[in-house]
C-alpha positions in Angstrom: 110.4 134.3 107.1 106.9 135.7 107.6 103.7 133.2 107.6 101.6 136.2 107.9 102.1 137.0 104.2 101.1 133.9 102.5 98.2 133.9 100.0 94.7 133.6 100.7 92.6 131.1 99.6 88.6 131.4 99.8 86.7 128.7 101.6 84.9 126.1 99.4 81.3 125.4 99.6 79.8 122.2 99.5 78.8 120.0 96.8 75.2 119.3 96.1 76.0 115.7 95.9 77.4 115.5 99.9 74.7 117.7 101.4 72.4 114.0 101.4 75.2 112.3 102.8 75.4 114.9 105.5 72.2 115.4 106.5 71.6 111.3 107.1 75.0 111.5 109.2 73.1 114.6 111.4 70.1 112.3 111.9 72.5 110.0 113.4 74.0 111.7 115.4 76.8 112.6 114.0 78.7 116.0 113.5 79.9 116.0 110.0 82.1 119.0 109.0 83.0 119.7 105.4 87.0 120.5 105.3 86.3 123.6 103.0 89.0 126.3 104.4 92.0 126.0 102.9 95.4 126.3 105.3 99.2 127.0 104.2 101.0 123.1 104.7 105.1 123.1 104.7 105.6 119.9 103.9 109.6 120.1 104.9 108.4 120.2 108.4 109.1 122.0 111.5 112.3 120.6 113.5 111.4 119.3 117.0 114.9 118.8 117.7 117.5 121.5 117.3 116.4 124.9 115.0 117.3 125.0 112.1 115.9 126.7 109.0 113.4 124.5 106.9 110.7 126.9 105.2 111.2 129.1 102.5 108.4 131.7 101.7 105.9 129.8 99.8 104.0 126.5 101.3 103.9 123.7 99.8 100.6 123.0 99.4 96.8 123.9 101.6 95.3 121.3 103.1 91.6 121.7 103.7 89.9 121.8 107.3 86.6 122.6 108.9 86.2 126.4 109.0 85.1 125.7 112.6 88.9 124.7 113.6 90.3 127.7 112.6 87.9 130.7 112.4 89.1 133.7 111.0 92.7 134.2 112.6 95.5 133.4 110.4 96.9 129.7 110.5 99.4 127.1 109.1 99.9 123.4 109.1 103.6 121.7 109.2 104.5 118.3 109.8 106.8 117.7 112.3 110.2 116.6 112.2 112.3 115.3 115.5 111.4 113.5 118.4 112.3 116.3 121.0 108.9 116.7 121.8 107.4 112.8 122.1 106.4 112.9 126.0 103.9 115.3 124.6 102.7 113.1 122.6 103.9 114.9 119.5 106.2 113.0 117.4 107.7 112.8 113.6 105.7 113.1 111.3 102.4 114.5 113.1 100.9 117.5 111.4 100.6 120.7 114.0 98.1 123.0 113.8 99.6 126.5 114.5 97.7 129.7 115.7 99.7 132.7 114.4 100.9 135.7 116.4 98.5 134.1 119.6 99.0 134.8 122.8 101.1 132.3 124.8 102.1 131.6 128.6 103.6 129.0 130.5 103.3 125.4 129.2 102.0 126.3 125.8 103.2 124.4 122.8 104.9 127.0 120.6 107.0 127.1 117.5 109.7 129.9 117.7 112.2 131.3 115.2 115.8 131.8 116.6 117.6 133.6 114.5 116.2 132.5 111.5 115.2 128.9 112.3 112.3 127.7 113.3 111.6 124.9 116.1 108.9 123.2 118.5 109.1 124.0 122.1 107.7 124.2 125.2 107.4 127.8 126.3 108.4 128.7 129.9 109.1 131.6 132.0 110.8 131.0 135.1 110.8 132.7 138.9 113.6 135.2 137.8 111.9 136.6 134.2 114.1 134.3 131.9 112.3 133.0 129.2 113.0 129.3 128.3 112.1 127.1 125.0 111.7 123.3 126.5 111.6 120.5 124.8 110.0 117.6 126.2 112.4 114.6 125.6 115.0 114.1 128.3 117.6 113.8 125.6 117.8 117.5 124.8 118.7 120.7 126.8 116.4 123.6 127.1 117.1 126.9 125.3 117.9 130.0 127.5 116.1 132.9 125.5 118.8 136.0 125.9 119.0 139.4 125.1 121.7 138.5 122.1 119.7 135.9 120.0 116.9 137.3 117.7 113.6 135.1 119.1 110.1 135.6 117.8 107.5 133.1 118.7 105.5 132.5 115.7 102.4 130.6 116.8 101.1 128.5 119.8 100.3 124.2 118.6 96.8 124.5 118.9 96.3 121.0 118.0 98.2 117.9 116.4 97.2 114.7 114.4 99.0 111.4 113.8 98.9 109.8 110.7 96.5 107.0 110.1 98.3 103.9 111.4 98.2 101.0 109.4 98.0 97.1 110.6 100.0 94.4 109.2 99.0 92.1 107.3 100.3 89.6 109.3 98.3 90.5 112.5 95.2 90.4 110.4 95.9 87.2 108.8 96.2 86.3 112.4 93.5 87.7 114.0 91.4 86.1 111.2 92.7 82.9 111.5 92.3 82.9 115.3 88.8 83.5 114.9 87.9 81.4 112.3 89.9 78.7 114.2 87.3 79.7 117.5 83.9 78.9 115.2 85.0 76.5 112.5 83.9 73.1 113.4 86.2 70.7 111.1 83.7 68.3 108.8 83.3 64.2 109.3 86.1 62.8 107.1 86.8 59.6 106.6 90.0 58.0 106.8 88.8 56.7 103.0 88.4 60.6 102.2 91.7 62.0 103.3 93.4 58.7 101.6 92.0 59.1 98.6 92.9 63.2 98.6 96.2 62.7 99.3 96.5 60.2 96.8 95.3 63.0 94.4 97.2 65.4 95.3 101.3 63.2 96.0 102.9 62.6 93.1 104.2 58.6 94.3 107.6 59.2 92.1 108.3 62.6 93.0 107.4 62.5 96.6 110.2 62.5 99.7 109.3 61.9 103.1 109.7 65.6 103.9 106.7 66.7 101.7 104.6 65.3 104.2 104.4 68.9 105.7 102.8 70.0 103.3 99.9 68.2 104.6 100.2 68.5 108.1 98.6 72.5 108.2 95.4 71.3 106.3 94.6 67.8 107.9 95.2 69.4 111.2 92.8 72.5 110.4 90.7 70.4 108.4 90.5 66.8 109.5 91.1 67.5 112.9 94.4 65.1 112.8 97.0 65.5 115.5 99.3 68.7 116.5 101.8 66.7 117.7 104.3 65.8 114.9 104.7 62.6 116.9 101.0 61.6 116.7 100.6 62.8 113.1 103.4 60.9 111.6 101.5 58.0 113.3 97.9 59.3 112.0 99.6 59.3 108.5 100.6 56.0 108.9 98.1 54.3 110.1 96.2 55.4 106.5 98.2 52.7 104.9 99.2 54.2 101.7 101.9 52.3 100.6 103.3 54.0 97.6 103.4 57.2 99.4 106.8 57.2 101.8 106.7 56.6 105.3 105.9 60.0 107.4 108.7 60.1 109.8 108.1 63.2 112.9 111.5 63.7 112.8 111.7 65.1 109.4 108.5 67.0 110.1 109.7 69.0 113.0 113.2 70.0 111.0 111.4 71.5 108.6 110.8 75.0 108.0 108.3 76.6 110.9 106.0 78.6 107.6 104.2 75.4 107.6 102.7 75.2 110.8 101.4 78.5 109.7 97.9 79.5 108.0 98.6 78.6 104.3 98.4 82.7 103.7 102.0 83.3 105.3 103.8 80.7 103.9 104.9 82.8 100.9 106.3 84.8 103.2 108.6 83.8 104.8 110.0 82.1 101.3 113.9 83.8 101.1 116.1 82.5 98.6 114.8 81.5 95.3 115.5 77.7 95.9 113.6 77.7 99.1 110.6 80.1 97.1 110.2 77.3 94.9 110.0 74.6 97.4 107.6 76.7 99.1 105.2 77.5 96.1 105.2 73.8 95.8 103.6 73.3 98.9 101.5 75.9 98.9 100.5 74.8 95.8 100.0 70.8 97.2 98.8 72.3 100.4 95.4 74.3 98.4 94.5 71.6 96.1 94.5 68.9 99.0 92.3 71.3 101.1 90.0 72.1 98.2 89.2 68.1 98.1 88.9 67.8 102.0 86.3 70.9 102.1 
């Protein structure tokens, strides 16, 4: 296995139709680089765990960086696969930048081929001349380099990136809601309003008492009626619309917690396809009744 063999790729230059773009981002204050020097990727990773042989002698693919991170000495990228290095922060899946044939002392990064498999270690020599490959994760043993195991370090880590985490939706919908919750200041309704949109919206055969949920989410965001499933049963109630069934709290608080949520997670949490369809009912009640109360 020799990186030092794989095929060169000249830099690229950059496009007439960036060099605007670039120049703004200077004025800025920016540094903008253009990623034009291609670099050897092996997608099938090297192991930060125990060795083992994952390369064969082509990459898989260049990925392009700034020629500023990597000059003119020879380098490769590899994504990393273990989690015997995590307390240095490097961890599955991170993409390592490795210098070729560098230099290396104590506390360097490194990744080292033992006997034919490559891994990603700590390098350390101790008070007595051994050599060691460390990992950092209590959960595995260092390697004792010795005279009987065919060892070349390949490169020192010079540098490591994460992939781009991604936020659920969930905590957006959240954050969102939180925040329109801080500034939305619910319109004037009155009671003659909200009786006449729930009129609209409650089919007076079809209903059950149960349905009432449905309502709860938008007249409390909306209307400003009650939290309490107590004081809301009463609020609905006290409306007076008799073909519409009593609302009774205790039905309201057995029913399933989606509906306390913002109308965008209900759908969700739908499981079976009974319970989808009850769901998509409500959601679908829940809209129209706070399209009429906007």
């Amino acid at each position: 296995m020799t990186f030092q063999r794989l095929p060169q790729v000249p830099p690229m230059e950059l496009p007439e139709e960036l060099r605007e773009t670039f120049d703004l981002l200077s004025e800025q204050g920016y540094n903008p680089q253009f990623c034009d020097t291609p670099v050897p990727y092996f997608d099938a990773g090297i192991p930060c765990g125990s060795p083992r042989d994952v390369y064969e002698a082509a990459p898989d693919g260049y990925l392009l960086v700034p020629r500023s991170l990597v000059g003119n000495d020879a380098t490769v990228i590899a994504r990393v696969v273990g989690d015997s290095m995590k307390d240095a922060g490097i961890e599955e899946d991170d993409l390592i930048h490795v210098l070729l044939d560098a230099p290396v002392r104590d506390g360097d990064i490194v990744v080292a081929c033992i006997d034919g498999a490559c891994t990603v270690k700590s390098y350390f020599k101790d008070h007595a001349g051994r050599v060691w490959l460390v990992p950092c994760n209590r959960e595995y043993s260092p390697i004792q380099v010795t005279e009987d195991m065919n060892v070349h370090i390949v490169g020192r880590v010079v540098s490591h990136r994460k992939p781009a985490p991604r936020a659920s939706f969930s905590e957006m919908q959240r954050a969102v809601s939180e925040y329109e919750a801080m500034i939305y200041t619910p319109k004037e309704r009155t009671a003659e309003d909200v009786v006449a949109a729930l009129r609209q919206v409650f089919d007076a055969e079809s209903m059950n008492a149960s349905d009432w949920i449905a309502a709860y989410r938008v007249l409390v965001d909306s209307c400003d009626a009650p939290k309490s499933f107590v004081d809301f049963a009463a609020y609905i109630n006290a409306l007076g619309i008799d073909e519409l069934p009593e609302c009774n709290a205790d039905l309201l608080r057995k029913a399933d917690s989606c509906y306390q949520r913002p109308l965008s997670l209900w759908r969700q949490k739908a499981g079976a396809s009974s319970r989808k369809s009850l769901i998509d009912k409500r959601h679908a009640i829940a809209e129209e009744l706070g399209r009429l109360l906007r």
